[in-house]
C-alpha beads as a LAMMPS data file, in Angstrom:
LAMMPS data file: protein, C-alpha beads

117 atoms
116 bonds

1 atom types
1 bond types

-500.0 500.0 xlo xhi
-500.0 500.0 ylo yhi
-500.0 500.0 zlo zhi

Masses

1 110.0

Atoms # bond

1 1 1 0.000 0.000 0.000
2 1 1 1.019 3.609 -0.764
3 1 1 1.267 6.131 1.555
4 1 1 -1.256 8.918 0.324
5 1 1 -0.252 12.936 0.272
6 1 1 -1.907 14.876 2.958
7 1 1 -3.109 18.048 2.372
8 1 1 -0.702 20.291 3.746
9 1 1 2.121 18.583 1.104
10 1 1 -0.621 19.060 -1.394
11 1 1 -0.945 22.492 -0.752
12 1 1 2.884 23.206 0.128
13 1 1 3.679 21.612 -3.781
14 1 1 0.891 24.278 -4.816
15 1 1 2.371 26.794 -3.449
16 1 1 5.769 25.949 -5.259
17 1 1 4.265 25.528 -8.607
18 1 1 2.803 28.788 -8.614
19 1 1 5.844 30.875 -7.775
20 1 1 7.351 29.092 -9.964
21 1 1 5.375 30.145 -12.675
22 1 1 4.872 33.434 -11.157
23 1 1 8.473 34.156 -11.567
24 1 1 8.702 32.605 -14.904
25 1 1 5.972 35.061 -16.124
26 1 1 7.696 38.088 -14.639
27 1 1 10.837 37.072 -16.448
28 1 1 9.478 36.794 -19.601
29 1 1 7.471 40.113 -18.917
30 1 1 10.580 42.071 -18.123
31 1 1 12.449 40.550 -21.537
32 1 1 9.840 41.281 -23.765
33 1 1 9.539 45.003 -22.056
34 1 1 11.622 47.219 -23.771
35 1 1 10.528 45.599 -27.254
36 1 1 7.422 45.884 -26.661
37 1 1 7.483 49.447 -25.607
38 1 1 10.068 50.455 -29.011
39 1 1 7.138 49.029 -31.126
40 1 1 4.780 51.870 -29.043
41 1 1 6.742 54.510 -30.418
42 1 1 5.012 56.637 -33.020
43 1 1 5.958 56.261 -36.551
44 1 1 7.968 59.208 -38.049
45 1 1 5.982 61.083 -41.237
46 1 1 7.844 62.984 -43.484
47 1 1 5.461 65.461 -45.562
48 1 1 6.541 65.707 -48.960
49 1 1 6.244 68.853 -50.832
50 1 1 3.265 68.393 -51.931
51 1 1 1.844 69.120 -48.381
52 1 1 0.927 73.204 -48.355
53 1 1 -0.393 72.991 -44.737
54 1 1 -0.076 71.081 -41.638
55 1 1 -3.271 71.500 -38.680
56 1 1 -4.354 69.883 -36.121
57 1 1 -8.349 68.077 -36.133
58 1 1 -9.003 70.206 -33.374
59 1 1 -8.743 73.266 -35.196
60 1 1 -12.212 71.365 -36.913
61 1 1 -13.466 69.956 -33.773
62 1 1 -12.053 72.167 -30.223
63 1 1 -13.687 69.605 -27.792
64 1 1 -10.577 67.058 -29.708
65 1 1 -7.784 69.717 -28.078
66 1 1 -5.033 67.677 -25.672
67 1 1 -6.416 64.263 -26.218
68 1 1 -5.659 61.061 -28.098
69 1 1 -8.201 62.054 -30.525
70 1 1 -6.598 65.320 -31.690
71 1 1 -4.761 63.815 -34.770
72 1 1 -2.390 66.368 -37.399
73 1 1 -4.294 67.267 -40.411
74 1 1 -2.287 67.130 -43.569
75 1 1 -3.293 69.633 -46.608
76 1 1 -2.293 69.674 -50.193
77 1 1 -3.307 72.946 -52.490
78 1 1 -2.807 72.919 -56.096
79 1 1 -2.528 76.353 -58.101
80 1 1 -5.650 75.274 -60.169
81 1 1 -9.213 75.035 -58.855
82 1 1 -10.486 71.458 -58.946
83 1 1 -12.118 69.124 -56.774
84 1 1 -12.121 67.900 -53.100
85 1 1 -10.817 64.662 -51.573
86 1 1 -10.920 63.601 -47.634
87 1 1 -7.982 60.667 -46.891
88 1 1 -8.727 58.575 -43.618
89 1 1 -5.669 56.406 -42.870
90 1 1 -5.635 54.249 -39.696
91 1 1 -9.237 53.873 -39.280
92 1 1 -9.010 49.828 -38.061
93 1 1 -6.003 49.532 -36.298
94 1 1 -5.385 45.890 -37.806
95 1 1 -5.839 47.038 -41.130
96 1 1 -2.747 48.656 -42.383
97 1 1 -3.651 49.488 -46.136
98 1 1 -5.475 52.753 -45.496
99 1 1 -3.163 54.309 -42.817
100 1 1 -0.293 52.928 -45.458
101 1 1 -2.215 54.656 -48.540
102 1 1 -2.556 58.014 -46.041
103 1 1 1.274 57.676 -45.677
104 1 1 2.390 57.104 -49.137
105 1 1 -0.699 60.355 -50.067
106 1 1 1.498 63.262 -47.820
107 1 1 4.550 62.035 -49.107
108 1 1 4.688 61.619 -52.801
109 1 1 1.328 63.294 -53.961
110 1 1 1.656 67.238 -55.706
111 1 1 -2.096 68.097 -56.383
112 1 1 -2.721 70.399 -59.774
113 1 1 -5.958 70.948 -58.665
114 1 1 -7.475 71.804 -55.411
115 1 1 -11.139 72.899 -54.569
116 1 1 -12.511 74.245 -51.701
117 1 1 -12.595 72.702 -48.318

Bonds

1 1 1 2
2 1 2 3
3 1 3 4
4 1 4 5
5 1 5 6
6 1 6 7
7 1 7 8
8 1 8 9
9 1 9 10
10 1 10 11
11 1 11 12
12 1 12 13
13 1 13 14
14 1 14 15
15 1 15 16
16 1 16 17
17 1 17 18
18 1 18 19
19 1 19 20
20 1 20 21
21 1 21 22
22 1 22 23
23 1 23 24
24 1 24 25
25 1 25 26
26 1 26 27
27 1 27 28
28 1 28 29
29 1 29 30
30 1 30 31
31 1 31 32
32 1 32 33
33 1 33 34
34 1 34 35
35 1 35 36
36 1 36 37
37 1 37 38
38 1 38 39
39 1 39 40
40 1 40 41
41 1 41 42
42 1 42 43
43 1 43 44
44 1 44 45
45 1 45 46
46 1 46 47
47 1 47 48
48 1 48 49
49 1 49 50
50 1 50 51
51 1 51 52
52 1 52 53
53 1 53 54
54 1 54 55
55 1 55 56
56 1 56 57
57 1 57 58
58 1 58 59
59 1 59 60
60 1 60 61
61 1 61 62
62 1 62 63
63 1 63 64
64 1 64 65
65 1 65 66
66 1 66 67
67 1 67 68
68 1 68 69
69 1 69 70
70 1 70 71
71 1 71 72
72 1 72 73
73 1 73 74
74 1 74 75
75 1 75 76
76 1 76 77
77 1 77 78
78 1 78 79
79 1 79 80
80 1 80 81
81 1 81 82
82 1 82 83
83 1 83 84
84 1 84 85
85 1 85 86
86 1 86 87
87 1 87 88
88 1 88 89
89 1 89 90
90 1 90 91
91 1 91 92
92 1 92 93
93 1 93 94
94 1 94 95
95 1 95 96
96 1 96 97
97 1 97 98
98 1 98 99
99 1 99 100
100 1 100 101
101 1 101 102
102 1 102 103
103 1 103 104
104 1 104 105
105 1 105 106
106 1 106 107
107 1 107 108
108 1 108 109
109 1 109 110
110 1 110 111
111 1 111 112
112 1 112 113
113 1 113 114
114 1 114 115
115 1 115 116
116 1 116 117
């Protein structure tokens, strides 16, 4: 016959196992830190010439002013009057193609026409 665990060893093992794992997850949490936090950084923009004027959303909306929500506003002129055209890049965070198309827009684009806003 085996001898069965009472259930202070039980417990006491428990114990062990969990701070064990405990300082397994804090390890992992404190290498994956700082490369987690270089990925938070904001991506750098580079207007291209194209871009006559640079705002802020809250000069649209005030109640925007100081927060997360208070994006820069990007505007391209042409010296001919034409038509209008609103960009929204970064909509769905997971879906890169329109913040990428947005990007690629106030970089490279030179507008011939511009209407009124």
């Amino acid at each position: 016959m085996t001898a069965k665990p009472n259930g202070s060893s039980l417990l006491q093992a428990g114990r062990r196992s969990g701070a064990v794992i405990i300082v397994c997850s804090v390890l992992v949490a404190g290498l994956a830190a700082p490369q987690f936090l270089r990925m938070r950084q904001p991506d750098v923009l580079h207007p291209g010439a194209g871009v006559t004027q640079t705002t802020r959303l809250s000069s649209y909306f005030p109640a925007l002013a100081g927060g997360p929500g208070d994006t820069p506003v990007y505007i391209l002129n042409g010296p001919e009057p034409g038509g209008c055209l609103l960009v929204l890049g970064g909509t769905h965070p997971d879906e890169p193609a329109g913040y990428l198309t947005a990007v690629v827009l106030i970089e490279h684009a030179r507008v011939k026409r511009a209407g009124s806003s």
